[in-house]
N, C-alpha and C positions, 0 to 999 in steps of 0.2 A: 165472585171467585176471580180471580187474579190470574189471566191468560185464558181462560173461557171466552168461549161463544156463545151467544143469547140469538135463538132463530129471532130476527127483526118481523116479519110479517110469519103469517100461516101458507104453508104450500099447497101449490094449486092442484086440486086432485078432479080427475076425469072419472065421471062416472060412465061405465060401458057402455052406452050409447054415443056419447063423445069419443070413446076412443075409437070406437068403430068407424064413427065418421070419420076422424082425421088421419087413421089408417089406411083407408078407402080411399084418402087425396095426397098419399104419396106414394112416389113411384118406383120401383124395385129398381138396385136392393134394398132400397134403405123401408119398404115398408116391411119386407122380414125383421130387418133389425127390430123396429117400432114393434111387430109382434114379438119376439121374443122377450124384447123389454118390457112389455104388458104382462105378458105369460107368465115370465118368469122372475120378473123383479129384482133382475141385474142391472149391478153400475156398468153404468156405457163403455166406459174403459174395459169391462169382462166380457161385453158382449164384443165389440171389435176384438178383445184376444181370440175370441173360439176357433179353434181349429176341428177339421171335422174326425179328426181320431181322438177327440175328447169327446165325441159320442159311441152309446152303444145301442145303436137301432135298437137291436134285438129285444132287448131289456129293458127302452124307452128311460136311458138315462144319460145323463152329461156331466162329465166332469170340469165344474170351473177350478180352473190352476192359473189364471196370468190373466195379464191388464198389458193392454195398449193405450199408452198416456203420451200425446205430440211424439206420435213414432217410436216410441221407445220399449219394446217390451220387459215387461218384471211378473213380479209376483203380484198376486190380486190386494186389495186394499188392507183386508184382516188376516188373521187365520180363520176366522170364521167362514171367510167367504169361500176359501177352497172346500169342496162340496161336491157330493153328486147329488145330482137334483132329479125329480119324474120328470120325464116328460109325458104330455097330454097325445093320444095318438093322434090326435089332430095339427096338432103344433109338428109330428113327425112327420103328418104327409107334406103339409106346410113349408118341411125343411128337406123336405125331399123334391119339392120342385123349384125348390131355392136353387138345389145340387145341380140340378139339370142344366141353369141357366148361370151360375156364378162363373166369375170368372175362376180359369185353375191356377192354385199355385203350386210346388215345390212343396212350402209347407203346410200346404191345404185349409190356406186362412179361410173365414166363411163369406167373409166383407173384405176381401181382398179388390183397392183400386186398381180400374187395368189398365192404369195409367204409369203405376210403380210396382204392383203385386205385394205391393204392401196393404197394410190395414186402412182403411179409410181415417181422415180425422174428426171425431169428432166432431168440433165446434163447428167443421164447414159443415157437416149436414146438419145439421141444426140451422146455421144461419139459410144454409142455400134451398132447404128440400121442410123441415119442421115447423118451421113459423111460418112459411107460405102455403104448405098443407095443413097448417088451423084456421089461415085465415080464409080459404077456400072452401072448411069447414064451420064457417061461424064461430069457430069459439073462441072467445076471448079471453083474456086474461096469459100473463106469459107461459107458453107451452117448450119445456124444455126436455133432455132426458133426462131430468131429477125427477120428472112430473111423475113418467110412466113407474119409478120405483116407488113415489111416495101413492101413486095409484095403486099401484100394486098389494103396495101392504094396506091401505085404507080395504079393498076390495077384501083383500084376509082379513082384518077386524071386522069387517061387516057380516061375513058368511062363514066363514071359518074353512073358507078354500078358494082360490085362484078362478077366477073366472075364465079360465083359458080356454073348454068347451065354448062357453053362450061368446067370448070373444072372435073366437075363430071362425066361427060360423057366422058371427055377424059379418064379419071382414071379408070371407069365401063365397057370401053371398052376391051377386052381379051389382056391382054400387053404381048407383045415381051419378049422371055425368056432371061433373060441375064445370059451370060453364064459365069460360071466361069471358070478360070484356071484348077481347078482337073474335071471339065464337060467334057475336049477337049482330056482329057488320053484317050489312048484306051482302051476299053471295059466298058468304063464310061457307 
């Protein structure tokens, strides 16, 4: 077909134990983001839009409406993707002491940098915070935020629902300190 895309390789999917660990070796905000992207199986760009009056506690729902792409706000990818999604009441408490600790904005971004009060970008936390929280975590193979949607949906073909319970709990749980290199000097 004539202007198509042919996936080249197969995408890397983390089975919940994986994620749990490489959740557990990044450090907030970005390991909310990393859960929400698990949980919930949003493009990165939707989970950087979230602002938190596109939640509704109460009713343990979220309305995605917009994408943050290299700073720029718009509209999410599809029409499809604009959406209210469940949320898991675990993923609520989860983003309720996200609340506690995020920096505040004006327009109540949830990954707002308190550097700009803008949305964080991307690619830097991938480069700076994701690939050094897998490798922290052993696991190989490239870990991106493509990974956690195409994990996402693997985890719903498998069980026919979101692992966001046995997820959060795995990640809530007190994790294993991984230790670095200048940890194991003496007198570290």
């Amino acid at each position: 077909m004539r202007g198509g895309s042919k996936r080249l390789k197969h995408p890397r999917i983390l089975g919940p134990e994986e994620f749990g660990r490489l959740a557990a070796a990044v450090k907030e905000p970005f390991r909310t983001m990393v859960m929400v992207a698990g949980c919930l199986g949003l493009r990165v760009s939707e989970i950087v839009g979230l602002q938190w009056g596109d939640f509704d506690f109460e009713n343990h729902t979220v309305l995605v409406q917009r994408g943050v792409v290299h700073g720029y706000v718009g509209d999410v990818k599809t029409e499809y993707s604009k959406d209210h999604l469940p949320l898991d009441p675990l993923l609520v408490d989860l983003l309720g002491q996200h609340r506690e600790r995020c920096y505040p904005t004006a327009e109540g971004w949830l990954f707002a940098n308190p550097a700009t009060g803008k949305p964080y970008h991307q690619e830097q936390i991938q480069k700076n915070h994701l690939t050094k929280a897998a490798t922290a975590a052993k696991i190989k193979g490239g870990v991106g935020w493509h990974t956690f949607r195409h994990s996402y949906r693997s985890w719903m073909d498998d069980t026919g629902a979101p692992l966001t319970v046995q997820v959060v709990q795995m990640v809530l749980k007190e994790p294993e300190p991984v230790l670095e290199k200048q940890d194991l000097a003496i007198g570290a």
